[in-house]
C-alpha positions, -999 to +999 in steps of 0.1 A: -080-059-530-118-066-523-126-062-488-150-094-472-182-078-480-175-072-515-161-104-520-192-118-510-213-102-531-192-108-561-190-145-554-233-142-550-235-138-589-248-165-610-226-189-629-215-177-665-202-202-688-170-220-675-158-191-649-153-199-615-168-173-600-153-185-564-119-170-572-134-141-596-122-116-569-090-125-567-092-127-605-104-093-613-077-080-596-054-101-611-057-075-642-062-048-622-026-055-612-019-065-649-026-032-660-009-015-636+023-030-642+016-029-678+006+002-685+041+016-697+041-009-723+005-001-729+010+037-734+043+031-758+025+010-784+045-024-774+014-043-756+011-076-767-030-082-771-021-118-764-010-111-730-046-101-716-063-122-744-078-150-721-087-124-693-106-104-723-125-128-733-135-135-693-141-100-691-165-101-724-183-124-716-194-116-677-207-079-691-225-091-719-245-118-702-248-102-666-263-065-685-285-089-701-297-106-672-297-070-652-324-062-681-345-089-684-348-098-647-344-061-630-363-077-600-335-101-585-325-101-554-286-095-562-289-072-585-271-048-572-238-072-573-244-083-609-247-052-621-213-042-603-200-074-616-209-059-649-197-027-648-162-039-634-159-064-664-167-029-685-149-007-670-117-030-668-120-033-702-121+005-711-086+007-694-075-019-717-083-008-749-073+029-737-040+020-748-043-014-768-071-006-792-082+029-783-102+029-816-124+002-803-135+023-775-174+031-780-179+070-769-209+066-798-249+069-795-268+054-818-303+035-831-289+001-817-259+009-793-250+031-761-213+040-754-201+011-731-188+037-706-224+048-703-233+009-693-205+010-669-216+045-649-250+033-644-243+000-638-216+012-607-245+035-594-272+002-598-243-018-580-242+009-552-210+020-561-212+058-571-171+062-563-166+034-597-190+051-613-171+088-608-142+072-619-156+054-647-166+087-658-130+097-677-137+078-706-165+098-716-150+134-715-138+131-756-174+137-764-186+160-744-173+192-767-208+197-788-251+206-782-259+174-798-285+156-776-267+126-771-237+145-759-260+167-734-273+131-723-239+121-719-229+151-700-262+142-678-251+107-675-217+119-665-226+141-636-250+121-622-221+096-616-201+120-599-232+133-578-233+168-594-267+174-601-270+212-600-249+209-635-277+181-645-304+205-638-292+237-657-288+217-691-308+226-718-318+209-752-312+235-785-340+245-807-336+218-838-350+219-870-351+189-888-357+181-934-385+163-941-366+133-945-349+134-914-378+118-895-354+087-882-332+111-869-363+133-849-378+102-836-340+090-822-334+127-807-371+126-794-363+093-772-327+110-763-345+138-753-371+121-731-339+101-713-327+135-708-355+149-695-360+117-668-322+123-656-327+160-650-362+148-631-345+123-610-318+148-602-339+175-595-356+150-567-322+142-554-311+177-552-345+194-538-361+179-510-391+199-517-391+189-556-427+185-569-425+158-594-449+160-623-461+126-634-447+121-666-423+086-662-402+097-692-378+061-692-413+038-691-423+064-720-392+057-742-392+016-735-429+021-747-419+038-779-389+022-789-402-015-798-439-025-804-431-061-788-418-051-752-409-089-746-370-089-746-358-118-763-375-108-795-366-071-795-341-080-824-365-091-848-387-063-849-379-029-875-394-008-853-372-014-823-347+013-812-324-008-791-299+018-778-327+041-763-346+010-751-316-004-732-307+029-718-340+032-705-347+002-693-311+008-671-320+041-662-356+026-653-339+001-628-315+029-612-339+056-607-359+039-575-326+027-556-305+058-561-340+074-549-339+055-518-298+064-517-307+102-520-292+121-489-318+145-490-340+120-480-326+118-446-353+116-418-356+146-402-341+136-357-367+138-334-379+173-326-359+186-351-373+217-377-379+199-412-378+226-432-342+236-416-328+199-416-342+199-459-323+232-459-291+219-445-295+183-466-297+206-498-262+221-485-245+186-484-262+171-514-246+198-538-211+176-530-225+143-518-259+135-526-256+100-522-258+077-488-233+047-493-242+013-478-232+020-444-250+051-444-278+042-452-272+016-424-267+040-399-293+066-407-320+042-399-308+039-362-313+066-333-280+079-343-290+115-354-311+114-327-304+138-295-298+116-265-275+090-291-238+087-291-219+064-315-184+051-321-174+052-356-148+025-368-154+026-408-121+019-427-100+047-445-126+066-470-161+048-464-172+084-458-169+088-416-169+127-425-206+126-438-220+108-406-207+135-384-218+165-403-253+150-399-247+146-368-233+179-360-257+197-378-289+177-356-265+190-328-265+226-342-303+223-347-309+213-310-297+246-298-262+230-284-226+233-295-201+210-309-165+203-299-148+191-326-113+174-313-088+165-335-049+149-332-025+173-350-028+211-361-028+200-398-062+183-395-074+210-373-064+233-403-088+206-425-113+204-401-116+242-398-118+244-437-143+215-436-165+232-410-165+263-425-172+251-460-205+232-445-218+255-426-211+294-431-241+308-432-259+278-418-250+289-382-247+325-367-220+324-347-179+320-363-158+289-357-131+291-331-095+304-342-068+273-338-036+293-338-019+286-308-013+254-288-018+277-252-042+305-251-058+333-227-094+326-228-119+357-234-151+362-217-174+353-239-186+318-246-171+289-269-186+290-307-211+270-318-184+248-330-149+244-319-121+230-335-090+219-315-067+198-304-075+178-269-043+193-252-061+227-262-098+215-249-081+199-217-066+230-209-098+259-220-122+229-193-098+233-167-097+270-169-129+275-178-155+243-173-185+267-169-183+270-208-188+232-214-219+233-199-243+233-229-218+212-254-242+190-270-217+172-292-177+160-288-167+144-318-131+131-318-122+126-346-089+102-349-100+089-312-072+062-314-051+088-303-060+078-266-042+046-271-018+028-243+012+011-255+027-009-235+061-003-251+060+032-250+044+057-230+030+084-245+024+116-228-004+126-255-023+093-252-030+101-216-038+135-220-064+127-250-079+102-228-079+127-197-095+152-219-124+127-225-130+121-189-130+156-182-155+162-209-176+134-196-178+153-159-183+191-176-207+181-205-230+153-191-256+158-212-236+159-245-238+131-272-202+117-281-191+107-317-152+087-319-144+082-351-112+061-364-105+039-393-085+019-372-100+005-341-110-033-343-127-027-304-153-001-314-187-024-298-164-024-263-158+011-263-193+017-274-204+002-245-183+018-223-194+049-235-235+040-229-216+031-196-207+060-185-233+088-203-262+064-187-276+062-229-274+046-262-243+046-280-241+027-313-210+009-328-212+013-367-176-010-373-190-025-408-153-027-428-172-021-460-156+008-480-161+024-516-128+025-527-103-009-531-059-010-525-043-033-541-013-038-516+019-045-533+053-050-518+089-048-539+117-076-537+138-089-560+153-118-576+178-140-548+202-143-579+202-109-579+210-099-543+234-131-540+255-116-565+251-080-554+263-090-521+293-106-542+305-074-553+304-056-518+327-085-506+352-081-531+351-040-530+356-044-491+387-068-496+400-048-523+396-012-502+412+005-479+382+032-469+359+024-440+336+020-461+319+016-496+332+040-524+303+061-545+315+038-574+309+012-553+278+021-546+268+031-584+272-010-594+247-022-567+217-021-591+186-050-593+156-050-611+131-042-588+097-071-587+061-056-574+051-086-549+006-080-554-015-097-531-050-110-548-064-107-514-075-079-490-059-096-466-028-115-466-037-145-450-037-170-475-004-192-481-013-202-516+008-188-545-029-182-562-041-158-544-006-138-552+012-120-583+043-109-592+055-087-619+075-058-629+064-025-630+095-005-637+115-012-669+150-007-659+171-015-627+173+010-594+197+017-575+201-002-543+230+008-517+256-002-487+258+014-455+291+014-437+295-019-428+294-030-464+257-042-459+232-043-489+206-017-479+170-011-496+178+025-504+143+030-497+137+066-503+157+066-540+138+038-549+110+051-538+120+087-561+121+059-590+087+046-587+069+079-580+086+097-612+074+067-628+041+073-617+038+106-619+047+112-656+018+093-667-006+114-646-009+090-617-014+111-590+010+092-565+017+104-526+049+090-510+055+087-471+092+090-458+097+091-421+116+132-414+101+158-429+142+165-440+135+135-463+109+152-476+123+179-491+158+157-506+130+129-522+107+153-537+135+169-559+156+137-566+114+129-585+116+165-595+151+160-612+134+127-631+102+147-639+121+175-658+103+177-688+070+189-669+062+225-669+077+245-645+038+260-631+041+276-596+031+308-613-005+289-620-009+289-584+002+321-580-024+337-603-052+319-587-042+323-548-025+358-550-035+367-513-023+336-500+012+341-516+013+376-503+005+364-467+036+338-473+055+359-486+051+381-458+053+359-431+086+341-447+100+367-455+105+359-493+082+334-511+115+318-521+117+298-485+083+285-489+075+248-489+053+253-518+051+234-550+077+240-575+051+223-600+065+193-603+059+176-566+050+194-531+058+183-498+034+183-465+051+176-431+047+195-395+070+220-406+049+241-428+027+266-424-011+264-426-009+281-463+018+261-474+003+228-468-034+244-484-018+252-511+002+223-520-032+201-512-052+224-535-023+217-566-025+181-559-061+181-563-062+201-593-060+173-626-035+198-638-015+203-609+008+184-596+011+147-595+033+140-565+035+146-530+059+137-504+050+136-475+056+124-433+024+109-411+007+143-406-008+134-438-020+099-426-037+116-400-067+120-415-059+148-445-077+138-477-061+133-507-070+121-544-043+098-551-044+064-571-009+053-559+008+054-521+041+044-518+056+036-488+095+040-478+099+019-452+086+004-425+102+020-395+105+053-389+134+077-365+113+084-333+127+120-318+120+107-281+141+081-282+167+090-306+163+057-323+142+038-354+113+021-343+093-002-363+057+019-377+027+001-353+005-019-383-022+004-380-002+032-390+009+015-424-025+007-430-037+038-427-018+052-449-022+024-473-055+036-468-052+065-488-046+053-518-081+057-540-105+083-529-143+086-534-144+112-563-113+105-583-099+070-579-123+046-563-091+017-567-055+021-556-028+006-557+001+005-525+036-004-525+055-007-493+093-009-499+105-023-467+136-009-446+150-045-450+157-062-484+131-090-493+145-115-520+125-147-536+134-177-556+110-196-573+081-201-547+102-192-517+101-153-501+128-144-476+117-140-438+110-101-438+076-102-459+063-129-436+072-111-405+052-081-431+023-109-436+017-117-403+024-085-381+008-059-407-013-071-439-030-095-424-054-075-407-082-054-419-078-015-415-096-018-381-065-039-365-056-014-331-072-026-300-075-001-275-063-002-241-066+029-217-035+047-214-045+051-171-041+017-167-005+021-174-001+054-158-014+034-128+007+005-124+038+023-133+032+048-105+056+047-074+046+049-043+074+071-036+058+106-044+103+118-047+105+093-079+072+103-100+086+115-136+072+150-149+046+129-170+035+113-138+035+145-116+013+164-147-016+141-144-016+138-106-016+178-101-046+178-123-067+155-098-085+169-068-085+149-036-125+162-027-147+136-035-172+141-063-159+172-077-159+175-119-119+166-114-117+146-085-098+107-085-131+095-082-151+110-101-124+107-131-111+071-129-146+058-122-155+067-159-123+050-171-121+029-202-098+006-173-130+006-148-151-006-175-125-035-183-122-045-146-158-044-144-161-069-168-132-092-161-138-090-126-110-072-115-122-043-097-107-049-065-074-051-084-085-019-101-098-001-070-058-004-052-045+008-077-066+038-076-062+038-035-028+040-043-032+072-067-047+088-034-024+082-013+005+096-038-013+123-042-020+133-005+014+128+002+024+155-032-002+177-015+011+177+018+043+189+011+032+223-001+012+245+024-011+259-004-028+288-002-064+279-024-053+300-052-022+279-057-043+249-054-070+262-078-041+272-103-022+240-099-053+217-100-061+238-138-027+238-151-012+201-138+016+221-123+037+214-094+023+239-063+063+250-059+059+262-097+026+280-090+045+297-053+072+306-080+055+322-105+029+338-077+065+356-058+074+367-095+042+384-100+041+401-064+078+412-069+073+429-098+040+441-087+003+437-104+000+469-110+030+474-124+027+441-148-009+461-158+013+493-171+041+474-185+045+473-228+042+437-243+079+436-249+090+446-213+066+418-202+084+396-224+118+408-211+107+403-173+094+367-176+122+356-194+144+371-171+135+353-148+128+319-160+162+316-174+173+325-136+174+286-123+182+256-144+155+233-124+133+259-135+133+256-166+137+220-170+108+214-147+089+234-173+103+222-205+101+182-203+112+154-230+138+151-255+117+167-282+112+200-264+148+197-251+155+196-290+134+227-300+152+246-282+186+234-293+175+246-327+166+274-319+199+281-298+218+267-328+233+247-304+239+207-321+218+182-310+240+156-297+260+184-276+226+200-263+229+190-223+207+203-200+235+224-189+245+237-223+209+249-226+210+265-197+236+287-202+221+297-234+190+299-223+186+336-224+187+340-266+153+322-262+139+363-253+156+381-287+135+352-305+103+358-284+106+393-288+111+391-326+083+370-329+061+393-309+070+421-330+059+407-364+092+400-377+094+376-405+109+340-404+136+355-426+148+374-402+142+351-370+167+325-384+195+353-388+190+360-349+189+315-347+223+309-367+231+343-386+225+327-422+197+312-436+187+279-454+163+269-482+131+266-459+145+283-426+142+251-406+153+262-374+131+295-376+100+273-385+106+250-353+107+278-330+073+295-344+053+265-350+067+241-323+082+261-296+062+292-292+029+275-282+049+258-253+063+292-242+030+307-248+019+284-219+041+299-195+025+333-202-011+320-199-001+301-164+012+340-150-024+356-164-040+327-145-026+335-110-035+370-111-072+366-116-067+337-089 
């Protein structure tokens, strides 16, 4: 569960009685893993004490003698690890007795004591770890409910832990009067009060950059008053001494200079930058995050903020890549220069919008871009001071207008593994991502570049590759250090129990006369399902020590049999079983299934289970009225929404901006929901509180191919990854439930979780190597310009034969990631035919057309084939300029159409791949397996009632009567049209605006 760095520090601890503190990692989460599979047992009443007994006494005894020590020598060198140590030991130990002795759980102030929750939450924040701390911070809500001073310290205490020090800084202490024999009890309050008053300092300092301190120390004050004889080890033997204040303070005492030092306000301002602005903007951020983790603070002290410094930013999932970059981007916006923000999908684009705007409205003049369409016309005036948008969107806007990159100071791109080549599969978007990069290297040479992804392992090479190519320092910050910890779990069960499971299907299949197995069948193929823990971060050891096993669930699931009377995992029912479980004990859980159809059938087979939970979608609606009302009247009817029917949500491609905002805001809320179901958009990047991330499956149905294909390791990792956030669950725990049944007997595990071990959870987060996507484009090129596929033909039309251009071969491949590899392996002749041969292919593709320059210039922005571009250029001159000028929007509509759907090579030269060639059988409600180019084709034509309705503001509703003439629960086929198929016909419109202004 620990990553290497933590391990580390944990093992630096000094030796306490007979506990070998070499395997304490894997030992602490031992009952980490213990509790989790426990904790129905725990939360019914029948928890045997005896079960944990040993590991409590471990637990007791490294946090009372490492707080000690963390006292008496405050100086040490690890003390940041023993007192993390310590507050683990604590904090595990809170969980226990939450449901074992929840009696015993100190929440009390007093002469001698503190409430051990309080030890915990400052020891996190001494151990560096403010994310344990937040979290740590639930066991001290039950006494927060009066003015008492203790409880306003402990309200203190608690938002200091989860960094929210503007609610530190407005509490105030009542007016008290005390009797005449209530002295004991003024002097107490007195030293509570003075504690109080040094937390509200030290927030104050971490909240204001320009904070005037006033010299009163107020914990040295109360260590000074609360025992005559200072010297520790006879504190107990004096009447005088006030232990609990003492102990606080001297805790408090130890934190205040580190967190101090931690404080993200005190953030060097970049060179030449306006201090009083960058305080300004530091105040901003510190309201959420006023802390700087480890690797922050790391990589604040290099020239990374610094104008003239690019960086490539490999931290794992949720070691905080997001606050680098708004540093970053804000030094940018401080500079004078804008930002390009790029981004994978249009649901972090919707997150990244949000983000933006959140951070810095009112910070900077000028509006964020819009991001609704894939394809759009470009206005006059100039890009905003930042942009949000996909890299198919910034290739496009540089080709059509590179004038506007000119004064981009800063591309981030943010999920930058996106520009991956696999070997096995060519993927059109990896090569455009990577094309968009060159392009911005040629257009913006003076910009700064920040690529950020949790799951590159070759962040140094492509660092340097970068200070290749932009002639300046780039920095690799790859440290695989994060706040949060995932327990990764897998499920198998008992060989017995498949053996004889297997049994049953053999004598159901000689006993039937069906094809296949019977529902009754079916019903009887039940096994108690085991949770396989690893001890490790990384699978790599062999020993059955560093492993656990042990049930979670109490009763059997339901496994299943496909056709051919094999045993099957049943992954997404199983997974159902798991995430109800979860879920009604306020876990917040998030499951990934691999269609977003799945989506929808899982979330209510867990709804179903979860039936006793308050039906609460009108909570929502209360507090978001507007944004139901815009559903509503986008959908039609709120009733064909994706939102949350307050049990579970779903979030896939298919929904709508609102819908997924909506569902993310209900997750979030502790009230809200506790489920959500969800495809890989959400493993893209989107944040989400969740202690819990189970995994159905690990292959997926890939729409290209029409086949499963196993999910690349970096993938599952990445969403493993989201399992504990900074904020709300700094540990999580994952459970993959694989495609394939995994069995065990005794010490033996069946071939599948090796092939698991050593393909996927054996590597860190950062596991993807990247290789440049051009290199394949290049050696898969024919020299026979006839044979190039429309993939091929896309990227060649973009490239300009004049030497030295912005867009020319040369100028673009000499900036490759692949040039940079030759370079080093000492390949570059190799590299430089290859390249030749891209010339000659595409002389040979531009000697075939004689191009006027406009249909050059338009072909060379676009990546269109010159014969397109003559085509749409004799459409335009038919109909006449002019008379395009006077024509309405819908008879626009009606003419383009028109004629597209006049040739079949015309529209298929347009509309490439098998996923578009599905989009539009949905929306021709035409059946996927029968939808032939041909079929199309002669359909082709309903595409324009569509178009037109969607033009003319009709609703979804209404869209999917024209599609099929009925409706379904969600309106599937409408939603693919609008959000997947428009912005590809929206292209073809912004390609016939292009040709006449060229």
């Amino acid at each position: 569960m620990y990553n290497s760095i933590t391990e580390e520090n944990i093992r630096s601890i000094p030796k306490v009685g007979s506990i070998d503190i070499e395997r304490l990692p894997q030992e602490l989460t031992r009952i980490y893993a213990v509790v989790i599979s426990v904790r129905s047992n725990l939360s019914n009443g029948s928890f045997e004490k005896d079960a944990l007994a040993a590991s409590i006494d471990m637990l007791r005894s490294l946090a009372n003698n490492l707080e000690t020590l963390a006292v008496i020598l405050p100086d040490l060198e690890n003390k940041r690890s023993i007192a993390f140590v310590c507050a683990t030991a604590r904090y595990l130990l809170l969980q226990i007795r939450e449901y074992s002795e929840p009696e015993l759980v100190s929440v009390m102030f007093g002469r001698d004591q503190i409430p051990e929750v309080i030890s915990a939450m400052v020891l996190f924040l001494i151990g560096n770890s403010p994310a344990d701390a937040c979290e740590a911070s639930r066991f001290a809500k039950r006494d927060l409910i009066d003015d008492r001073i203790e409880s306003l310290l402990m309200r203190a205490i608690v938002h200091l832990a989860k960094g929210e020090m503007s609610h530190i800084v407005n509490l105030s202490v009542p007016d008290i009067e005390y009797e005449a024999d209530e002295s004991e009890r003024e002097a107490i309050d007195y030293l509570w009060e003075c504690l109080l008053n040094g937390v509200k300092q030290l927030a104050e300092e971490l909240f204001d950059p320009n904070f005037a301190k006033d010299k009163t120390d107020y914990f040295k004050t109360v260590i000074e008053l609360s025992v005559f004889d200072p010297e520790y080890e006879s504190l107990f033997e004096k009447e005088s001494l006030y232990a609990g204040p003492y102990h606080l303070a001297k805790l408090l005492d130890i934190l205040r200079d580190d967190l101090l030092l931690r404080g993200i306000v005190k953030v060097s301002p970049p060179v030449n930058t306006d201090a009083e602005l960058w305080g300004t903007f530091l105040a901003r951020i510190a309201k959420e995050r006023p802390y700087l983790w480890e690797n922050h603070f790391d990589a604040v002290k290099t020239n990374f903020l610094n104008t003239g410094c690019s960086a490539v930013l490999t931290f794992p999932t949720g070691a905080g890549k997001s606050t680098l970059a708004e540093l970053k981007i804000s030094s940018t916006l401080l500079a004078g220069k804008r930002v390009i923000y790029l981004v994978p999908t249009h649901a972090l684009e919707d997150q990244a919008n949000s983000n933006m705007l959140r951070i810095f409205e009112g910070f900077i003049p000028e509006s964020i871009m819009e991001f609704d369409l894939e394809y759009t016309d470009i206005e006059d005036s100039a890009l905003p001071s930042i942009a949000v948008m996909t890299p198919e969107k910034c290739l496009t806007l540089i080709s059509v207008r590179p004038e506007e990159f000119a004064d981009v100071g800063l591309v981030v791109f943010d999920e930058f593994h996106l520009v991956h080549g696999r070997e096995e599969k060519k993927d059109r978007r990896s090569i455009d991502a990577m094309f968009c990069l060159l392009r911005l290297f040629a257009e913006a040479p003076y910009a700064d570049y920040l690529l950020i992804s949790a799951m590159v392992e070759n962040g140094p090479e492509i660092a340097e590759w970068i200070s290749s190519v932009t002639k300046r320092e780039c920095v690799a910050f790859d440290s695989s250090w994060k706040p949060t910890r995932q327990l990764h779990s897998c499920l198998m069960y008992r060989e017995e129990d498949i053996v004889k499971l297997e049994g049953v299907l053999r004598k159901a299949r000689k006993d039937s006369t069906s094809s296949g197995p019977s529902a009754a069948v079916k019903r009887e193929l039940q096994a108690v399902p085991f949770t396989f823990f690893s001890l490790r971060n990384k699978w790599e050891s062999k020993s059955s020590d560093d492993y656990y096993i042990n049930r979670i669930l109490t009763q059997p699931v339901n496994l299943s049999a496909n056709s051919d009377w094999k045993l099957t995992s049943n992954r997404n029912e199983v997974a159902a079983e798991f995430a109800s479980y979860f879920a009604s004990r306020n876990i917040k859980t998030l499951v990934f299934v691999d269609d977003p159809r799945i989506t929808k059938s899982t979330s209510r087979k867990i709804s179903a289970k979860l039936e006793d939970v308050t039906f609460q979608r009108t909570d929502l609606m209360d507090k978001y009225p507007q944004m139901f009302e815009a559903l509503a009247l986008e959908l039609g009817d709120i009733k064909y929404s994706f939102v949350s029917n307050g049990r579970t949500a779903v979030h896939h491609g298919n929904m709508l901006p609102l819908e997924r905002r909506l569902n993310e805001n209900y997750f979030k809320r502790k009230d809200g929901i506790n489920v959500v179901v969800a495809t890989a958009t959400l493993a893209q990047g989107i944040n989400l509180p969740a202690e819990v991330v189970i995994m159905a499956g690990d292959d997926r149905f890939d729409e290209d191919t029409g086949y499963r294909e196993t999910i690349d390791p970096q993938e599952i990792l990445n969403a493993a990854g989201r399992a504990g956030r900074a904020g709300s669950a700094a540990q999580g725990m994952v459970l993959l439930i694989p495609g394939k049944l995994i069995h065990y007997k005794d010490n033996t595990v069946s071939q599948k979780w090796w092939e698991l071990k050593e393909t996927v959870f054996s590597s860190s987060d950062q596991c993807l190597k990247i290789n440049d996507p051009l290199i394949g484009f290049l050696d898969n090129l024919s020299s026979d310009s006839t044979k190039l596929t429309a993939e091929q033909k896309n990227v060649i039309f973009r490239l300009n034969l004049i030497p030295d251009t912005e867009n020319s071969i040369n100028t673009i491949f000499d900036k490759s990631f692949g040039k940079y590899r030759a370079f080093k392996d000492s390949q570059e002749e190799s590299y430089a035919e290859k390249v030749q041969k891209l010339i000659v292919v595409r002389t040979e593709v531009d000697g075939e057309y004689v191009n006027e320059d406009w249909v050059g210039r338009v072909s060379l922005k676009m990546g269109l084939d010159p014969q397109f571009v003559i085509e749409v250029g004799n459409f335009v001159n038919d109909v006449g300029i002019v008379e395009l000028g006077e024509m309405t929007l819908d008879e626009i509509i009606d003419e383009v159409m028109d004629w597209l759907c006049e040739k079949q090579e015309r529209i298929f030269s347009f509309f490439t791949g098998n996923a578009i060639h599905a989009q539009l059988a949905k929306a021709l409600n035409i059946p996927i397996n029968k939808a032939t180019e041909e079929i199309i084709f002669t359909k082709m034509s309903g595409i324009k009632d569509l178009l037109l309705a969607y033009i003319n503001g009709k609703d979804y509703y209404r869209i999917q009567i024209l599609i099929s003439g009925n409706s379904d629960d969600n309106l599937d086929k409408a939603r693919s049209f609008c959000l997947k198929l428009i912005p590809n016909l929206s292209f073809i419109f912004g390609v016939i605006s292009l040709v006449i202004r060229d």
